[in-house]
N, C-alpha and C positions, 0 to 999 in steps of 0.2 A: 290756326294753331295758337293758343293763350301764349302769352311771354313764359319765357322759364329762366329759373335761377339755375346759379352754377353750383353742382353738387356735393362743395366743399365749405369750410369756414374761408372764404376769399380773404378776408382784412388778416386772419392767424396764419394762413399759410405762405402771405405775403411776406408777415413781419419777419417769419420763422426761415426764410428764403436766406441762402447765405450769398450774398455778391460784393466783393470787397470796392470797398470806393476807390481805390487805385484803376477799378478797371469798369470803366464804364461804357464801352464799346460791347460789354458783353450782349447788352437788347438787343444791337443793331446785328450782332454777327449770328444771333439766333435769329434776328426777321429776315435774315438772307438767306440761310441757311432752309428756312421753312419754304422761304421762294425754290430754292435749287429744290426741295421734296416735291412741288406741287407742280413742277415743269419737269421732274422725272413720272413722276405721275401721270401727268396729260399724254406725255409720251408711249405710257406702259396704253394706256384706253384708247389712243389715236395715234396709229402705228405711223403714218405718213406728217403728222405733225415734227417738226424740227429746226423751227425758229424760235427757239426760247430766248428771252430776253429779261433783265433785273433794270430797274433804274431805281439807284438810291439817289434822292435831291435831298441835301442839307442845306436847312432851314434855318436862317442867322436871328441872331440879336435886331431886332430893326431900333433897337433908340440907340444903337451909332450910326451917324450918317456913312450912305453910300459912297460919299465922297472924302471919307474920311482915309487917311493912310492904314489905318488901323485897321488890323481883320477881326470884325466883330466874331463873338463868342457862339457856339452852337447851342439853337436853343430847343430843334428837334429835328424828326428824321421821317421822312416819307419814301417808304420801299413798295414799287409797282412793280409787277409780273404778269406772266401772261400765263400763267400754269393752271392747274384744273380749279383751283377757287375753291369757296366755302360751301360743298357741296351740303346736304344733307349728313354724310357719314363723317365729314371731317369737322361741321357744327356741333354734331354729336362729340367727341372726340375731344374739341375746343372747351365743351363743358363740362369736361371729364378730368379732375384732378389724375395724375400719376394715368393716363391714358396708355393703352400698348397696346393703337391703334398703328403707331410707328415702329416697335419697337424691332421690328425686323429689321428694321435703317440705324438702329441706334435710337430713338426716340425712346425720352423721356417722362415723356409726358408732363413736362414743369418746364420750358423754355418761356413759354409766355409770363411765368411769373416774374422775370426779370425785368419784363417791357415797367409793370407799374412799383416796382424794384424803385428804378432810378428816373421815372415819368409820370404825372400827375394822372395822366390817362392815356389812350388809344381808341382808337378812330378807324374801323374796319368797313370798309364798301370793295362787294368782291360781284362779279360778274362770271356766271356760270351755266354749264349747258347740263338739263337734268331733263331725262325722259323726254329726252327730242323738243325741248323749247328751253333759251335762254332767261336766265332769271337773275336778278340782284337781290343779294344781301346787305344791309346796312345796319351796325349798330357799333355802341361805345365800351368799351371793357374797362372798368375803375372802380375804385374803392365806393368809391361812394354810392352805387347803386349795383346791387348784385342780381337786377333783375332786366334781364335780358330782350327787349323784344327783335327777335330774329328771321319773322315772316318775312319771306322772299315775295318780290313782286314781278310779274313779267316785265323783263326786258328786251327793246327792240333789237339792241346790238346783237352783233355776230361775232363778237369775238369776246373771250377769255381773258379780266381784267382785274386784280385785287392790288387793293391799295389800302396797305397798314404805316397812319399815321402815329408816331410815337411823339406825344404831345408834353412841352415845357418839361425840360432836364430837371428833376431836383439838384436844391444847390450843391449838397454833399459831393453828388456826381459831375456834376456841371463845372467845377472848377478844375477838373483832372480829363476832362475832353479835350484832346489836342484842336485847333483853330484852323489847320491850314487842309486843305483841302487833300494833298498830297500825302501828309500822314496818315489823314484816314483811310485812304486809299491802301496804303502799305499793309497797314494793320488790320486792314480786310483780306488783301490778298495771303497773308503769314497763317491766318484764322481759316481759311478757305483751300487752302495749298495745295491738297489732296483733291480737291476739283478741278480746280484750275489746271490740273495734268492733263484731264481727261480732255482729249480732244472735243467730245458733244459736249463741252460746257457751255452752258449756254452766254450769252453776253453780258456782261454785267457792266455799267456804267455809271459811274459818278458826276454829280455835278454839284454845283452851286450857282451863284446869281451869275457869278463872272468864268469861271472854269469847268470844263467838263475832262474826265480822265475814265479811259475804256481798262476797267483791270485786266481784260484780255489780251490786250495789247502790251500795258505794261508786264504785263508776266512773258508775253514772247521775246521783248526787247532786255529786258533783265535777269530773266533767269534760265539758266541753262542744265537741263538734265541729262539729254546725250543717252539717253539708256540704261545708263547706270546703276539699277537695281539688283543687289544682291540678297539671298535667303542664307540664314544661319534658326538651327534647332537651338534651344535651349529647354533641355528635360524633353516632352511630349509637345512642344510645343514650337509653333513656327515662325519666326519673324521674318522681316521684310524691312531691307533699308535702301533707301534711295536717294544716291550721295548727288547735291542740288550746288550749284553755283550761281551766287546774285551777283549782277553785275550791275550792282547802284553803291554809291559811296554811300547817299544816307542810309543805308540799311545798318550799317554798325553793325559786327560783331559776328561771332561764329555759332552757330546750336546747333542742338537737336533736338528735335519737334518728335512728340509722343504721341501720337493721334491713334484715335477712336472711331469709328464709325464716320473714315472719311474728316475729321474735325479736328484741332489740333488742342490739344485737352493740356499738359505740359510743355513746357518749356525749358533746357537746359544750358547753360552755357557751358560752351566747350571749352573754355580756356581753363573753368576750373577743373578741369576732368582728365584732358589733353595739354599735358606740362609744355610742350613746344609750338603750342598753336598760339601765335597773340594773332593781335589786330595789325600784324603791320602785313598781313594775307592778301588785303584791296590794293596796296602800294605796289607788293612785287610782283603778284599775277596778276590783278584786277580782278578779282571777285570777293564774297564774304561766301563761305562753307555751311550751309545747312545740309544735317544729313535728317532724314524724315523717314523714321520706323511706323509698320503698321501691325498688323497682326491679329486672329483673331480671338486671341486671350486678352489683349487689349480694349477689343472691342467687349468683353465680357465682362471685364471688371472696371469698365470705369465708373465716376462715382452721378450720383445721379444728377448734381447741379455739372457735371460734366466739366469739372473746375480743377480736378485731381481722379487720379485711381485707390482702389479699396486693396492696394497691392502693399506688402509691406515695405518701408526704404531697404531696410537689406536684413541679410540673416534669416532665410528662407523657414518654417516653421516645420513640424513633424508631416504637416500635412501635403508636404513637398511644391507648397508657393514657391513663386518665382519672385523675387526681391526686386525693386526698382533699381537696386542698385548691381545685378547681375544684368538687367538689360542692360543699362549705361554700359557699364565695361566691357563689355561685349559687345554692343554697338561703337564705342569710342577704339576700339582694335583694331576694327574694319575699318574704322572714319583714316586712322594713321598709317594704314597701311595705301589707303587712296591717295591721302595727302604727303607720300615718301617723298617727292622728289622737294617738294617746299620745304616739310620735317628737316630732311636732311641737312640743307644747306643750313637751317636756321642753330642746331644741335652742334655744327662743326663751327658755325661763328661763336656760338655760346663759349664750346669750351675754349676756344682759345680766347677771349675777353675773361673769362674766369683765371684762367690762368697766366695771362696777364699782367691781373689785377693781384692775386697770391705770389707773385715772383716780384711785380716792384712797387706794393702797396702794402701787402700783407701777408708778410711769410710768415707768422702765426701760423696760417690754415694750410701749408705748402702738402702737411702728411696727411689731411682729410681727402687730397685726390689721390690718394692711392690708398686708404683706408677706408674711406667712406667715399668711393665712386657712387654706390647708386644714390645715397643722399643727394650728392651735389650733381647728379646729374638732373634731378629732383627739380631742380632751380629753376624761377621761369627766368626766358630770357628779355635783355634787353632792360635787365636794373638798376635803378642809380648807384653810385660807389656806396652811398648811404644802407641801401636797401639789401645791395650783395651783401654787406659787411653783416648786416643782422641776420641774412640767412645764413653764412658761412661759420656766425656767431653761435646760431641755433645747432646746428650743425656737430661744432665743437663741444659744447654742453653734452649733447647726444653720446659723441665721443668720447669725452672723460668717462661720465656714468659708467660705460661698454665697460671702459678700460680699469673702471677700479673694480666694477664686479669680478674680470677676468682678472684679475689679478687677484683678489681675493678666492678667486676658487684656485690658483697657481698653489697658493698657498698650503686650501685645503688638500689637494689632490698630491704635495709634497708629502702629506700624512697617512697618502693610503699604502696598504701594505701590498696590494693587486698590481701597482704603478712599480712597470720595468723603469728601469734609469735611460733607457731609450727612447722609452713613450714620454718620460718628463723631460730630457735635453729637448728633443723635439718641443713639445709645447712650452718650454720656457724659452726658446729660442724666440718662438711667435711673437709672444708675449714682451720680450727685451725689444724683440723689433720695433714694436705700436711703440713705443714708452719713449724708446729712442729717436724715433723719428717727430715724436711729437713734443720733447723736449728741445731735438735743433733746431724746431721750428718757432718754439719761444724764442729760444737765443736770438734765431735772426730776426725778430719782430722786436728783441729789444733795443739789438746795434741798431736796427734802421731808424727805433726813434732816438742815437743818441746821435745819430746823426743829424736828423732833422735838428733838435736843440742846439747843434753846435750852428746850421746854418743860420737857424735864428736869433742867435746869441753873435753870430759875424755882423747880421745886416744889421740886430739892434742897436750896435756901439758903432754904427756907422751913420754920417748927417745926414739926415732926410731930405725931402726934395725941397722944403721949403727954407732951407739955410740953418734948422737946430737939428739938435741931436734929442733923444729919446730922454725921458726923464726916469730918473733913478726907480721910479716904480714897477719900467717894462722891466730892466736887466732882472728887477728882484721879484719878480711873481716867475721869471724863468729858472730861475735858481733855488725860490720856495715862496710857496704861494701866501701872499698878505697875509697878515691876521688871523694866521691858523697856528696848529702848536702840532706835537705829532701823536696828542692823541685822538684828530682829528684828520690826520695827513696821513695815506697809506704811501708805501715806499716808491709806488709807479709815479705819481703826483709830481714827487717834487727830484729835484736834479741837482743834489748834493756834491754828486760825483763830478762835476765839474770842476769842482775846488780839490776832492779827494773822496777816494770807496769810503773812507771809512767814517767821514762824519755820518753817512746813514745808520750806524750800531748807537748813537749816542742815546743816553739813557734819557733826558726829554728836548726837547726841539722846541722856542718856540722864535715866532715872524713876526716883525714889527706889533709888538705885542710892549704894552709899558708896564711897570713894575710894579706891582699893587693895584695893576688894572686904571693907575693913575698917569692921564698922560703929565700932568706935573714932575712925576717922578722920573722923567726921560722915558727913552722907547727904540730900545736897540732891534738895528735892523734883522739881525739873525741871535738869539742866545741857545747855546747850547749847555747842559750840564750834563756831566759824565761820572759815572763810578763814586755810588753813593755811597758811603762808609754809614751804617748805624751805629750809634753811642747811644742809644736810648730806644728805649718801647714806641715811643710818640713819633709819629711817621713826620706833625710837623713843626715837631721839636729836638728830634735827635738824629738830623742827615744832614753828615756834612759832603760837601762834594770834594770828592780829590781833584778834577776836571772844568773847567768853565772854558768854554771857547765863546768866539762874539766876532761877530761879521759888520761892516760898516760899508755902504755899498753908496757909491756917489754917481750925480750922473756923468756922461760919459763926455773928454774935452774939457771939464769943469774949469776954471778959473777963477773961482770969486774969493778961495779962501783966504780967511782971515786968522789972528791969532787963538780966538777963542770958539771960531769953527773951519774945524779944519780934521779929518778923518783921526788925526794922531790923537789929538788933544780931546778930541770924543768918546774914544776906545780909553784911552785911560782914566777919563772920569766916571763911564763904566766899572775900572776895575778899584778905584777910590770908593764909589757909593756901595758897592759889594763889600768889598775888604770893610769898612766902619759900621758894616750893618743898614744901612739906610738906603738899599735896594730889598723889597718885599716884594714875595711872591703873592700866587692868588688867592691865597686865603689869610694874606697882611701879617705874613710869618718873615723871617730873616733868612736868606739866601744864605746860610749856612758854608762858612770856608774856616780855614785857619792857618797855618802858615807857612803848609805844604802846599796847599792847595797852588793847580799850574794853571795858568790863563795862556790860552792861546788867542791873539788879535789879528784878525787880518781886516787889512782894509785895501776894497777891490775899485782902484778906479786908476784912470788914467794919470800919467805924472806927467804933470801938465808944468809948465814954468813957475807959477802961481806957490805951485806944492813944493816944488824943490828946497826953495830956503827952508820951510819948515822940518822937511826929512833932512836936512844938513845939521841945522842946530841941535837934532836930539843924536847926531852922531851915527844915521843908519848905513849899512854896509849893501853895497850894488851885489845882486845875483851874479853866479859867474855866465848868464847867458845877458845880462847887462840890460834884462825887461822889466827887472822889480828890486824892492831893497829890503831887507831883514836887520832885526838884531835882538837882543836881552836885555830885559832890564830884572836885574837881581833883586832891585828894592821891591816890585811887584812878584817877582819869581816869575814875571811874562816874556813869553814868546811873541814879538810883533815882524807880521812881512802884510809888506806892502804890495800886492801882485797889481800889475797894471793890466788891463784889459787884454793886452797881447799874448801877456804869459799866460794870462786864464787859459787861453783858447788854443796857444802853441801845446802848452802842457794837457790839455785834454785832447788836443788829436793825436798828441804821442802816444797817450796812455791807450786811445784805442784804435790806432793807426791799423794794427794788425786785425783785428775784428772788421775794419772797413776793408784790407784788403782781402779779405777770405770771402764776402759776400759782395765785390766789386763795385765798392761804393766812394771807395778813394779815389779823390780827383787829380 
């Protein structure tokens, strides 16, 4: 018989071959896959034949030494079988673009294009029995020559031998081939799964120079089916799922296997699909959950590189397709109803960590568990406080939206003339309900952060471990943030309210900010202006302010003061460079006052021994709780109090003493 060519454009239909470089096992799981047809084969023509056997040998790297610790890199793949061989009809077949010689098996007739896909060549010598005498075939399948010589010659042997060599990985592929012997192993048996049930599977064995591993074996030691195959309809059509347990730690993770014609075609994870399934399945039971649907609408539409189906993801068409995405869920129903007793416990730890977390973390979200149950039941488990916080976050945005729509249609549905006064008390009752419960749960989300502030405001004016106390910078970014002003500061930000509610309404704010934008010009720790009077058009030339307050914040313990720095002496050279004009704002205008204008001074620090003489010479008067000292000076028209860090703190758990005991936070 002359040589013959293959009946295709070989180099176009190569190129045009889709196999993503992530998956380069795909050659080897199609030359396995052709061994298991060609040993069911032998079986079908030789009834008594039943020792079918695969040997896959992978073929290393040889320029790392042997003795090297390093597991050299896989550079090809030699799969032997004992199945019926390269007969005449399957030669045929072989140089048969899109062939459906197979296709009662699933056969695509395009597996082999993936061999020279991601291999330079292949290397076929097969051993077969035709018309009562054994013969061999030998030849090379590659780009580079599409001219075949495939004349069989007699052979002595008596027995049934092929052996397809997949020769030098291209690099593309070659670097995303796992090295160790035992991966590939895995990744054949996940690819094969559906065979390896069948009891007549024939044996299939891995090796390399130093390791050999029976996937026979490994599949009876690691996974366990039990019988557990159930049937569900969907439309005309019949599935099959059969719920599988691994008992190997490296196997990671949970799916479900979509297979075709015996082949495992997709891959899903179930964690995104099944909200209470994680990884922590091998820990409590000891296994990883594969469930493995077959079917033969599956087997109908898959796609021809057998990489995906021609099924659409979801949203079924007029034509009454099944959506990929109606298998899943309906497989993932059954999968949770297998897996109840693990679900279970996993759902009841959730919610009480959820709610946990919303009682002494975050009562913010306290009315999304009885508002938005299935949201948050939604949640996978076992989140960091980080992660909960952003779902619970998502969550609540969800919520508002809900709530201003329904609320706005309260409104419209106020206007219909159809609406009894019965059907509206009822639905505005709802309605107050959501609003009010999601409003106490701001409140308590705000007392527990003025709580936290105050603890952090105790331990910051307390010595540290190393024998100093905090520098005047921690107390003041906890009381309002450096070098901001307020129209850059929103009101959650900064913690005014320590000193008093009301400096938060001042009409601008700003923080260690200096006067003209020049620190020359000084640079008051807190200035506040309030209640602008306009006398003129010019916004900055005709505002005077009736209001200036001004904060002076010292570190805490201090001792060093002097006559010329010293909290008192500071605040009133504040209200000197104001009063003569020669404090400017940011656009180099004049702070605008006159001779009404009230200056409020406080200066927040400890009175320390240091500070007393100076608070005595200017004549200030002791609080009646004996923590701080006030007084007036008429020539400025100022109010000056000196609160010392006690009073700060006495005076702000007073003011929300009752707030902490309504939410049991008072100690």
């Amino acid at each position: 018989m002359p040589a013959r060519r293959y009946t295709i454009n070989l180099t176009g239909r190569v190129k045009n071959f889709k196999l993503p470089k992530k998956r380069p096992l795909i050659p080897l799981y199609e030359a396995v896959v052709n061994s298991l047809h060609a040993i069911d084969e032998r079986r079908k023509e030789e009834p008594h034949f039943s020792n079918g056997h695969i040997q896959i040998k992978i073929i290393r790297d040889p320029q790392i030494s042997q003795d090297s610790a390093e597991i050299s890199s896989v550079e090809s793949f030699e799969i032997i079988d004992n199945g019926i061989g390269f007969t005449k009809q399957n030669m045929d077949s072989f140089l048969e673009s899109d062939s459906t010689y197979k296709s009662e098996i699933g056969g695509k007739g395009v597996g082999r294009f993936t061999w020279l896909k991601a291999f330079s060549q292949v290397t076929i010598s097969s051993i077969f029995s035709e018309n009562g005498t054994f013969q061999m075939r030998n030849f090379t399948f590659s780009l580079a020559d599409w001219i075949v010589d495939d004349d069989p010659v007699e052979e002595k042997s008596s027995e049934c031998r092929t052996v397809v060599t997949l020769h030098s990985y291209k690099d593309d592929y070659k670097k995303s081939v796992p090295k160790e012997i035992g991966k590939i192993a895995m990744y054949i048996m996940h690819h094969c799964l559906v065979y390896l049930l069948d009891n007549n599977c024939p044996q299939i064995i891995i090796s390399d120079d130093s390791s050999e591993i029976s996937l026979n074996d490994f599949f009876r030691e690691k996974i366990k089916t039990e019988d557990n195959t159930e049937q569900f309809w969907i439309g005309n059509s019949e599935f099959s799922l059969l719920h599988v347990k691994i008992e190997d730690k490296g196997f990671k993770g949970n799916h479900l296997y979509l297979c075709a014609n015996n082949r495992l075609v997709a891959r899903k994870e179930l964690e995104t699909h099944i909200v209470n399934l994680d990884k922590q399945i091998f820990e409590r039971k000891g296994f990883w959950y594969v469930g493995i649907v077959t079917s033969d609408y599956l087997d109908q539409h898959v796609e021809m590189d057998r990489l995906s189906f021609d099924i659409p993801e979801k949203n079924a068409n007029l034509l009454n397709e099944i959506s990929l995405e109606t298998i899943i869920n309906e497989s993932c129903s059954r999968i949770e109803r297998y897996l109840e007793e693990y679900l279970s416990t996993i759902v009841a730890e959730k919610e009480v960590r959820i709610r946990e977390y919303v009682t002494n973390d975050a009562p913010q979200y306290r009315h999304l568990l009885k508002h938005m149950s299935h949201e948050v039941s939604q949640i996978k488990p076992n989140l960091s406080d980080e992660k909960l916080d952003e779902e619970l976050s998502s969550i609540k945005r969800t919520f508002d939206r809900k709530s201003r729509k329904e609320q706005q249609e309260l409104l419209k549905k106020a206007d219909e003339i159809n609406m009894t006064s019965e059907e509206y008390e009822q639905y505005f009752q709802q309605q107050v309900k959501k609003i009010c419960d999601a409003n106490s749960d701001m409140l308590a989300h705000y007392v527990v952060h003025r709580r936290v502030i105050i603890e952090l405001l105790t331990k910051g004016i307390r010595r540290k471990d190393d024998g100093k106390f905090n520098k005047e910078s921690y107390i003041h970014d906890i009381i309002y943030p450096m070098r901001k002003t307020s129209d850059d500061t929103d009101y959650e930000t900064h913690n005014l309210w320590l000193i008093d509610e009301k400096l938060s309404y001042c009409s601008f704010i700003a923080s260690d900010t200096s006067f003209d934008s020049d620190p020359s010009q000084g640079r008051t720790d807190i200035l506040m202006l309030d209640k602008p009077v306009a006398v003129s058009e010019d916004k900055n030339d005709g505002t005077v302010f009736d209001t200036i307050i001004i904060f002076e914040l010292k570190r805490p313990m201090r001792e060093d003061y002097t006559h010329g720095d010293n909290p008192i002496s500071q605040l009133y050279s504040y209200v000197r460079k104001i009063r003569t004009g020669e404090a400017k704002d940011k656009y180099h205008r004049p702070i605008l006052v006159n001779d009404s204008t009230k200056y409020y001074l406080y200066a927040i620090c400890d009175i320390t021994h240091n500070l007393i003489p100076f608070i005595e010479q200017q004549g200030f008067r002791e609080t009646p709780d004996n923590l701080g000292y006030y007084d007036f000076n008429s020539t400025y028209n100022a109010y000056f109090e000196i609160l010392s860090y006690d009073k700060l703190l006495n005076d702000a758990k007073k003011r929300n003493r009752v707030l902490f005991d309504k939410l049991g936070l008072e100690k």
